[in-house]
Structure formats: C-alpha cells, structure tokens
C-alpha positions as CSV (number, residue, x, y, z in Angstrom):
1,X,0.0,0.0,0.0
2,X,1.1,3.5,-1.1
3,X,2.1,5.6,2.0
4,X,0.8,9.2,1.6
5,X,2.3,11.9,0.1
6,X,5.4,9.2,-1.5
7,X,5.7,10.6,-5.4
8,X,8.0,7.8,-6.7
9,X,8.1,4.0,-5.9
10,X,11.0,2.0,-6.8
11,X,10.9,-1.8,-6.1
12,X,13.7,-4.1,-6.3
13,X,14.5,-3.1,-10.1
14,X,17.5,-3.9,-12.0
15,X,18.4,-3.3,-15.6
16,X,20.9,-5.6,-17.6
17,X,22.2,-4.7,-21.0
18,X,23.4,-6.9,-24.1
19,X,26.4,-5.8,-25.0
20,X,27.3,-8.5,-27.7
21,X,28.2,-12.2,-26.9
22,X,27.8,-10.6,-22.8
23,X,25.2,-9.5,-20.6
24,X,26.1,-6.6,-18.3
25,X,24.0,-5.7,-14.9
26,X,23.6,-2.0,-15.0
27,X,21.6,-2.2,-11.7
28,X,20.9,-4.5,-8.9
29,X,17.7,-4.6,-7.2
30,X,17.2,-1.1,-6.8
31,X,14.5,0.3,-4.1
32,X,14.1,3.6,-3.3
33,X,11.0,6.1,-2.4
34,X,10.7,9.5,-3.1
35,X,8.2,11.8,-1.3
36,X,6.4,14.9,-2.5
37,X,8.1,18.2,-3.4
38,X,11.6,16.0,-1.8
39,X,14.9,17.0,-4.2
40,X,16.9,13.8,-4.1
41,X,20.3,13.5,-5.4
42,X,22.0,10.5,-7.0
43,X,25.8,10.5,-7.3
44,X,28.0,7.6,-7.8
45,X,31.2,6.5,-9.8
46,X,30.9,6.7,-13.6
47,X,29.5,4.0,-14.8
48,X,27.5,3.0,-11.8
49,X,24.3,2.9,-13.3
50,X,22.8,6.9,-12.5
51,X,21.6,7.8,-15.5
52,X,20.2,4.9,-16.0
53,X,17.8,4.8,-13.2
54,X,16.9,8.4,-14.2
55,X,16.3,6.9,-17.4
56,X,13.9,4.2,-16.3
57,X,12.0,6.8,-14.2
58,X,11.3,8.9,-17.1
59,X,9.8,5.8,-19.0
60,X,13.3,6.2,-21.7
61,X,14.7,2.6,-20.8
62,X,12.4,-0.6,-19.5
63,X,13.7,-2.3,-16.2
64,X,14.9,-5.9,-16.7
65,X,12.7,-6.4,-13.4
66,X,10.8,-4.9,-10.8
67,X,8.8,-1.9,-10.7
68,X,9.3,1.8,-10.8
69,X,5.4,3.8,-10.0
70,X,5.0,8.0,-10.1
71,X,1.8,8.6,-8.0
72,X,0.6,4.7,-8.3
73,X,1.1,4.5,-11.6
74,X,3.2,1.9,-13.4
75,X,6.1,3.9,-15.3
76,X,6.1,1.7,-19.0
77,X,6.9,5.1,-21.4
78,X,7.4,8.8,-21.3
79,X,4.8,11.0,-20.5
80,X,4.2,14.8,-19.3
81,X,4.4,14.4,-15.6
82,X,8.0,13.9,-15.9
83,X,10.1,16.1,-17.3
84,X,13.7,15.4,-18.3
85,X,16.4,18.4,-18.1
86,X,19.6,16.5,-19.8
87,X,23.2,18.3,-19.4
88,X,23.5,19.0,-23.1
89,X,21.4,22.2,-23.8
90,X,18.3,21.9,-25.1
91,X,17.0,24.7,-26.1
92,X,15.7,25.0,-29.6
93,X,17.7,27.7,-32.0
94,X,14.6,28.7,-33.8
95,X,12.7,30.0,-31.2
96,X,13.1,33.1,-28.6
97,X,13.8,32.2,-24.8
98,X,9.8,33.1,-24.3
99,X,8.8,30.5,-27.0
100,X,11.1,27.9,-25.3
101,X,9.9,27.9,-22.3
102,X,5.9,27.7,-23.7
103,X,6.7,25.0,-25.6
104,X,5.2,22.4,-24.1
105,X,2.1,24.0,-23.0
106,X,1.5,25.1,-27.2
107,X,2.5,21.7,-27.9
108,X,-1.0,20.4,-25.3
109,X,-3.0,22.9,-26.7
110,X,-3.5,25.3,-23.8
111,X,-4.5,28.4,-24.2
112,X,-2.7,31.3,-25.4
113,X,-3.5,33.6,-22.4
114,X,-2.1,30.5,-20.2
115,X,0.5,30.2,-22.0
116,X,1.4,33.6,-21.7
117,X,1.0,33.9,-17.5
118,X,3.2,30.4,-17.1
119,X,6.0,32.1,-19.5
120,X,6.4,35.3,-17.6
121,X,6.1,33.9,-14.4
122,X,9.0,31.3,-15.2
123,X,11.1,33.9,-17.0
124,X,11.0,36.2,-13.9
125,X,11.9,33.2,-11.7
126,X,15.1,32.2,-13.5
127,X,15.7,36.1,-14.1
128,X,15.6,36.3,-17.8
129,X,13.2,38.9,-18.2
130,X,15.5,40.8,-20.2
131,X,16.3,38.4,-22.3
132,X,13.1,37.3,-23.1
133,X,13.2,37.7,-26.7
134,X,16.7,37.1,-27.4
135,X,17.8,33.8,-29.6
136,X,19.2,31.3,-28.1
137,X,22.7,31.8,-29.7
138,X,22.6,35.6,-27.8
139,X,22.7,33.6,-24.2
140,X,25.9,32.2,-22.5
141,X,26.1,28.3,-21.6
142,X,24.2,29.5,-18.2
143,X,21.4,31.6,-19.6
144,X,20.5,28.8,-21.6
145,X,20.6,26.4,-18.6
146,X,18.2,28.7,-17.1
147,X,15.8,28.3,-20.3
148,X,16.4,24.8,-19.8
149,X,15.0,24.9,-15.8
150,X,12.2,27.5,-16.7
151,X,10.7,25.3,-19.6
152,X,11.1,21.6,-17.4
153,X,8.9,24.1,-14.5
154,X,7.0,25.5,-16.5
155,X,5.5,22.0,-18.4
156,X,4.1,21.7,-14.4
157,X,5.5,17.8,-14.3
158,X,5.1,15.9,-11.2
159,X,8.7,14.8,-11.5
160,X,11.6,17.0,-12.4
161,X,14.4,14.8,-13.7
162,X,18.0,16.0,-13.9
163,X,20.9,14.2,-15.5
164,X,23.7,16.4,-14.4
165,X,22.7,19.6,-16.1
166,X,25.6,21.9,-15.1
167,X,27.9,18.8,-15.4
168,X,29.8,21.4,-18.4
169,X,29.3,24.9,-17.1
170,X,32.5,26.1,-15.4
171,X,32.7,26.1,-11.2
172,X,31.6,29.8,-11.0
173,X,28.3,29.5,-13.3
174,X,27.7,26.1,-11.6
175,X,27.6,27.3,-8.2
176,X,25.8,30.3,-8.8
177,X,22.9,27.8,-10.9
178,X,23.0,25.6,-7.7
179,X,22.1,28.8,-5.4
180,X,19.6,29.7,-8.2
181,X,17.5,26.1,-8.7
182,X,17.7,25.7,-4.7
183,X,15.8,29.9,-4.2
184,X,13.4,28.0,-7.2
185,X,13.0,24.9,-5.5
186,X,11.8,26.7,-2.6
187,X,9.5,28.9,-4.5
188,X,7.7,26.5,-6.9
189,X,8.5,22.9,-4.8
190,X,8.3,20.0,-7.5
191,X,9.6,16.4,-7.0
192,X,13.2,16.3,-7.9
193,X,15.5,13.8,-8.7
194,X,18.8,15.1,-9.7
195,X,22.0,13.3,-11.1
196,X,25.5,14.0,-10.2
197,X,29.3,13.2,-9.7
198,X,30.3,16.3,-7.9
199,X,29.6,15.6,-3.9
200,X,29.3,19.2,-2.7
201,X,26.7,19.6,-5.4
202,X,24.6,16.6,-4.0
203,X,24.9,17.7,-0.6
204,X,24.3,21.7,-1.3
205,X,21.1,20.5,-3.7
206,X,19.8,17.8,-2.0
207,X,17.3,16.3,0.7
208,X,18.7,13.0,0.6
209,X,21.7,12.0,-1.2
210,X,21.6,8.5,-2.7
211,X,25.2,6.7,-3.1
212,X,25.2,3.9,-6.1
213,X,28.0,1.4,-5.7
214,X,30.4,0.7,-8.8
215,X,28.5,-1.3,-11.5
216,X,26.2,-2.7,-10.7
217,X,24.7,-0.1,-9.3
218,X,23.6,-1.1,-5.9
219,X,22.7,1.6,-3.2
220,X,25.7,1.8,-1.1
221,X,24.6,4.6,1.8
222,X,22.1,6.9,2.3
223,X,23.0,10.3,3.3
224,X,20.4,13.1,4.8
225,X,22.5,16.6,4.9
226,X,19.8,18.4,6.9
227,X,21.7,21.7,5.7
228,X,19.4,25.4,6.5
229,X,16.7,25.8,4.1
230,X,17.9,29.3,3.2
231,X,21.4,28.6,2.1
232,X,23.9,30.2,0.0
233,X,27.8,28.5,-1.0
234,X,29.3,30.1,2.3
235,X,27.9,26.7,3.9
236,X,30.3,25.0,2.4
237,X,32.8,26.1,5.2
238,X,30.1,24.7,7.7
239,X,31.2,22.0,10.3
240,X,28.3,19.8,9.5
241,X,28.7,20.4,5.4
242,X,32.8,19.3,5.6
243,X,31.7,16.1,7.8
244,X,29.4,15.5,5.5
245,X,31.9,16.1,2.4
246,X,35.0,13.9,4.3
247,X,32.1,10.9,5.0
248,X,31.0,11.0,1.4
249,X,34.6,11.0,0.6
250,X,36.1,8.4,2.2
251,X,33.2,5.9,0.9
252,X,33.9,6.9,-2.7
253,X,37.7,6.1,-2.8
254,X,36.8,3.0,-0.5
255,X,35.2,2.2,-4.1
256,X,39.0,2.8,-5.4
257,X,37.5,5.6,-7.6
258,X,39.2,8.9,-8.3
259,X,37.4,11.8,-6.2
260,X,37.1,15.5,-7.0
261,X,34.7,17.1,-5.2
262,X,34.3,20.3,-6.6
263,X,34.3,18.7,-10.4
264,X,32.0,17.0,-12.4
C-alpha cells in the first residue's frame, strides 16, 4: 500500500544490458522512495548505473525487473508528468527564450492567455526577463541552462528529472545555478531527482543523497545533509557540510575511484 504523500516507488528493479556475446548488470535490485516536493540526489562513480535509473524513471529505458510507479502509476513510457532536463542544452535555435519555455504548453493545446501567464512567471523566476526575446545563440552556456529549468517548470510535471545539467558549465556559473535552482525549488517545490558526480553539489542541492556502488549499481549509503533551508555557497565552510563532504569521501575512494569534489 502507497504511504501518503510518496511521489515515486522503486521496487527491487534492476536493468541488464546486451552488449554483444555478454550480458552486463547495470543495476541491482534497486529500491528507493521518493516523497512529494523531496529534491533527491543521485551520485556515484561513472558508470555506476545513475543515469540509467533516471532513465527508467522517465519511462526512456524498460527495467529488466521490478517496478518503478509515479503517483501509483506503473512507469512503461514517457509522458508529461515527468520532465527530463539533460546536461547537453536543449534549447531550440529557432525560437526566442519566451517561445522555449511555452513549448510544451502550445504543444497540449492550452491556451494562449495560459500560456502567456506560465512564461512570464518562469522567465521572472530564472531572471531572464530581459532576455526574453533574445535567440538562443545571444545567451551564454548558463542563460541557456536557465531556459532549460524554466521550460522543465513550466511543463508543471510531477517529476523534475536532472541528468547532471551543469555537469559542463565552469565552477563559478555552476555554483551560482546551484544557489539559483535551490531559491526556485523553494519557491515553486516540484519532486526532484537530480544526477550528479560532484559531492558538494549533492549535498548543497539535495534532501537525501543516494550513493550507487560501482556497476552494478547497488545503493551503497544513504545520506540526509539536513543543511538550513535558506542557504547560500558560504555553507560549504560549515562544520556539518565538511563532515558530511570527508564521509562521502572516504566511501567513494573505499570504491578505489578517483574523487574530486568540486568537479564534475
């Protein structure tokens, strides 16, 4: 039975791959809920299976086994209350930073007086009212991660998936677009689940921190940072925030992985 207010239900799923004559185990009986409006991060080793469960949340890949549910309903194929923001931008050329971000509310048919109140109130929450109208090939790498939050908001999915979206902005920009999706987190509070190799960026973002073991993907510890709600990067130099970063630490090189914990 469903406890109440849980948003994602993940029983004992694993995915295995054919990758010619073998058969690899991407993940390993995988169990995991997510409640309401929680922002969940999932870091690991490369190549422990992350995106992969993102994947299979957002309908992309079938499990091998098990089940994955969004609100009690069986996850078999995409569909809009999930949306996926990918770390490759995704903003189309051809249209303005306004029509971006209405996309997917033209594309259901809603109407244009909608349409036009969820644009501006997603423009002025990643502060782009400015740039509005501009093309996308006006806007720095950040700007247009910032169309890239807006439009996954503004589609108003149940599920926000992330698959380490400023994995290839540089430290400053990412820091400052971690600062910026936690004030709009807060704000608008959506179900998040949010992939990434950088440690201080799943312990800044997230609620609970969710540590995959090397392939296959198993989940190795659990983390809760408990960090203030209204936070900025100077809690980095926090006592609880640099146990919490020398913990996570230690149990990633105990997986005899390289660590860097301010790079993705």
């Amino acid at each position: 039975m469903r406890e109440p207010g849980t948003e994602i239900e993940i029983q004992d799923l694993s995915v295995r791959y054919d990758e010619g004559d073998q058969t690899v185990l991407a993940l390993d009986r995988i169990s995991l809920t997510v409640r309401r409006n929680e922002f969940v991060c999932v870091m690991g080793p490369s190549g422990c299976g992350k995106t992969t469960l993102l994947y299979v949340i957002a309908g992309i890949v079938r499990p091998s086994s098990g089940t994955v549910l969004v609100e009690g309903e069986p996850v078999d194929r995409p569909g809009p209350d999930r949306a996926v923001v990918f770390q490759e931008d995704a903003v189309f050329p051809w249209m303005t930073v306004e029509q971006n971000i209405g996309y997917s509310l033209r594309m259901r048919g809603r109407p244009k007086d909608e349409i036009r109140a969820v644009v501006d109130r997603h423009v002025e929450l990643v502060g782009l009212q400015e740039f509005r109208r501009a093309w996308p090939r006006q806007l720095s790498g950040g700007m247009k991660k910032r169309v890239d939050l807006a439009r996954g908001y503004a589609a108003n999915p149940k599920v926000l998936l992330m698959d380490e979206p400023f994995g290839a902005l540089d430290i400053e920009t990412k820091e400052r677009l971690q600062e910026e999706l936690h004030s709009l987190w807060l704000v608008a509070p959506r179900t998040i689940v949010f992939i990434t190799h950088d440690l201080e960026e799943a312990l800044f973002l997230g609620d609970r921190v969710i540590l995959l073991s090397p392939r296959p993907g198993r989940i190795a510890e659990t983390y809760v940072p408990d960090l203030d709600q209204q936070r900025d990067m100077s809690i980095k130099g926090s006592a609880r925030f640099v146990a919490l970063s020398t913990e996570l630490r230690g149990k990633l090189k105990s997986f005899n992985v390289d660590v860097d914990a301010g790079a993705s």
